[in-house]
C-alpha positions as CSV (number, residue, x, y, z in Angstrom):
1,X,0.0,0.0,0.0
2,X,2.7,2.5,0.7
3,X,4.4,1.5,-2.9
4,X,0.8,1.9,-3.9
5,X,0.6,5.4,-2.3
6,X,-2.4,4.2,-0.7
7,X,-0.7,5.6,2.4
8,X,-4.3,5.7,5.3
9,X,-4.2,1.6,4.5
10,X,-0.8,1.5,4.8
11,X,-0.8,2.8,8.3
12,X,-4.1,0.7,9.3
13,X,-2.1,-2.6,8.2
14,X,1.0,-1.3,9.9
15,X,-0.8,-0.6,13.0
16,X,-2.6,-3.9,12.9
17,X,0.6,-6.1,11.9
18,X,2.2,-4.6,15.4
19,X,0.0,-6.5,17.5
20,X,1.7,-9.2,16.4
21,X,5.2,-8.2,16.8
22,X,6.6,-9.8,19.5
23,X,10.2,-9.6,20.9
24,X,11.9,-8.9,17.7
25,X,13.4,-4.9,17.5
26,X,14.3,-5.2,14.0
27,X,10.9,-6.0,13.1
28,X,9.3,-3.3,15.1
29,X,11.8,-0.9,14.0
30,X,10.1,-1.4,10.5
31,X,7.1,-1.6,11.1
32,X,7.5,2.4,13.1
33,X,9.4,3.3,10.1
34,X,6.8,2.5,7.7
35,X,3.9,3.8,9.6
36,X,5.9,7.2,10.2
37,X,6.3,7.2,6.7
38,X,2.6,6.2,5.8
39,X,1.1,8.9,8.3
40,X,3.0,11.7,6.9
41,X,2.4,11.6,3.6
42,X,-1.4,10.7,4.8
43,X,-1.4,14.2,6.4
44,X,-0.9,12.6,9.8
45,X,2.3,14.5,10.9
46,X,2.0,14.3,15.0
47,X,1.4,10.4,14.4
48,X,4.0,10.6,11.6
49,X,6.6,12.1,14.2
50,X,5.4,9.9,17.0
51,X,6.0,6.4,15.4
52,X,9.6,8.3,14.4
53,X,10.0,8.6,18.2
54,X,9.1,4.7,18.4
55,X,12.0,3.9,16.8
56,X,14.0,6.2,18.7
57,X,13.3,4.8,21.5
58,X,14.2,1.7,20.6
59,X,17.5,2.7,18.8
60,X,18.8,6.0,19.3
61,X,21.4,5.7,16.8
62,X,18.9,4.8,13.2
63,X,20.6,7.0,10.9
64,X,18.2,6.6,8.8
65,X,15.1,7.8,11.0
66,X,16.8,10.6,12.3
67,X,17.8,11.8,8.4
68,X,13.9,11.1,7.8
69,X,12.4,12.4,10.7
70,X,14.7,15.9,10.3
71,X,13.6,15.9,6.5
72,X,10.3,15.6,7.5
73,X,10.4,18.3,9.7
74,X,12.1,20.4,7.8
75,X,9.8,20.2,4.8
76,X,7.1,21.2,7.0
77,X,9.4,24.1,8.3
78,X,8.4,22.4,11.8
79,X,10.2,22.7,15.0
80,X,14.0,23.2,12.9
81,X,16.2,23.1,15.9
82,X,14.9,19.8,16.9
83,X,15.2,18.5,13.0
84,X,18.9,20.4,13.3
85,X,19.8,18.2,16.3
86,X,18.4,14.7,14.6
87,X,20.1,15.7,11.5
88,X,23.8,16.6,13.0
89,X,23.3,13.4,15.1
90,X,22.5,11.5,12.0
91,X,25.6,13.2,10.1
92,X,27.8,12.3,13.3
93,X,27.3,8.6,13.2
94,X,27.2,8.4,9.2
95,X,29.3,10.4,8.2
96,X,29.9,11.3,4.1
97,X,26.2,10.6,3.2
98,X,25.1,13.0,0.7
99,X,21.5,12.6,1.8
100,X,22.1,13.3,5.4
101,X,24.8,16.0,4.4
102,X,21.8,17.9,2.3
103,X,19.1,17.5,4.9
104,X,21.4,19.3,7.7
105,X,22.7,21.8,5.0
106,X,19.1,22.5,4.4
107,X,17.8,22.9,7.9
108,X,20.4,25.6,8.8
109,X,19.3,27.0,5.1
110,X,16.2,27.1,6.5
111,X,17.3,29.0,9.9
112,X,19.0,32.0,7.8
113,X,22.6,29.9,8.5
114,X,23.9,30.6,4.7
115,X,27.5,30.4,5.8
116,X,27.1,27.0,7.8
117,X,24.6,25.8,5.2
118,X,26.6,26.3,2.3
119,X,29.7,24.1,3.8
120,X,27.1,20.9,4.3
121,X,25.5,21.4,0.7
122,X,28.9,22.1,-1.2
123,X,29.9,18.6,0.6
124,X,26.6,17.4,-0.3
125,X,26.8,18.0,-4.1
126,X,30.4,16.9,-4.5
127,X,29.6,13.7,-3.2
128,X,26.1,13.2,-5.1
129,X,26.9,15.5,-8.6
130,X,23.5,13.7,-9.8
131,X,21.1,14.4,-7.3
132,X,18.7,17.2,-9.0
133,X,17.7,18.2,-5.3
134,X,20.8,18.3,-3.7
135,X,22.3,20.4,-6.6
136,X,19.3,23.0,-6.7
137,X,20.0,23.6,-2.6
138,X,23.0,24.1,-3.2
139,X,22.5,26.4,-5.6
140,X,20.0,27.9,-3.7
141,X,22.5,28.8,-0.7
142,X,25.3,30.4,-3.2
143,X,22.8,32.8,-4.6
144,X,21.9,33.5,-0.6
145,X,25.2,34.1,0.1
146,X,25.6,36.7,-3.7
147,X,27.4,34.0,-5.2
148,X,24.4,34.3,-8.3
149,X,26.2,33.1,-11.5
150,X,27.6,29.8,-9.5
151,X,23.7,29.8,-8.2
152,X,22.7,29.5,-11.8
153,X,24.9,26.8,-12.7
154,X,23.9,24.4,-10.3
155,X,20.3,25.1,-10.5
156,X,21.1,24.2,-14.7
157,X,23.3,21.2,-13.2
158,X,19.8,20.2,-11.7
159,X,17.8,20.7,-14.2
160,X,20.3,17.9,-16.3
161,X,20.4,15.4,-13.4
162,X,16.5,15.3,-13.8
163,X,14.9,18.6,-11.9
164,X,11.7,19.3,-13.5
165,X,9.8,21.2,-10.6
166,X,8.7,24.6,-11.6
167,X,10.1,26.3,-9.2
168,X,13.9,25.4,-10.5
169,X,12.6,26.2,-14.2
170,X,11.7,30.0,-12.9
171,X,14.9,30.3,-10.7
172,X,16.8,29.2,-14.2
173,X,14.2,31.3,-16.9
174,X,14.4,35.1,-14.4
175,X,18.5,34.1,-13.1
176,X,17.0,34.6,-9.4
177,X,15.7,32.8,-6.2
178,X,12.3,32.9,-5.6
179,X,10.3,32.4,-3.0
């Protein structure tokens, strides 16, 4: 169902298939992953960010669920220093993931830290050079910090690694960020 993006069944099957999980972290590890996953993009997003602090709670240290649960946040423009603290811990314990590298460069984006930001999404665009997202945030923090011609060439560098979203076709077409 989640494949199927028939996210509200998703979660009802996740939720019932807990009952059944029984002494086995792994499996309950996935199962909160997948129902975090399938109540946010259902619209749930306090029992999206819950079931992310279910897994927390059983491992602290799921670089994965604190890069999602950070992303998550951060796409919602929720709660950023907590998503800032789940992302540095997630780029602490993995470190030279491109993903997690964007996610944190994006959060301090977010909080007005240009300088900081554009350190994590330089890092993050080196290491992923096809990533259409990663290259358009990092684009995105150049022209923040007046560096406007560079700007443009990453968000075109997007645009060739797939970006199709028409927000990056007006920051191309007018040469500027907007909002």
């Amino acid at each position: 169902n989640i494949t199927l993006k028939n996210y509200k069944k998703a979660a009802q099957s996740l939720k019932d298939g807990l009952e059944f999980v029984v002494d086995n972290s792994s499996l309950m590890i996935d199962f909160y992953k997948n129902l975090g996953d399938a109540y946010f993009f259902s619209g749930e997003f306090s029992k999206a960010y819950a079931a992310f602090d279910d897994v927390l709670k059983i491992d602290a240290d799921n670089t994965f669920v604190l890069n999602q649960y950070a992303c998550f946040l951060s796409l919602r423009g929720e709660n950023l220093e907590k998503a800032e603290k789940l992302a540095r811990k997630a780029n602490e314990l993995e470190l030279e993931n491109p993903s997690y590298m964007d996610t944190y460069g994006w959060i301090l984006y977010q909080q007005k830290k240009f300088s900081e930001a554009e350190l994590w999404l330089g890092n993050a665009a080196k290491g992923s050079s096809k990533n259409p997202n990663i290259l358009e945030h990092y684009g995105d923090v150049l022209y923040q910090n007046g560096k406007k011609e560079e700007a443009l060439k990453y968000w075109e560098d997007a645009k060739k690694a797939g970006g199709t979203s028409e927000r990056l076709m007006g920051k191309i077409k007018t040469k500027k960020l907007s909002d």
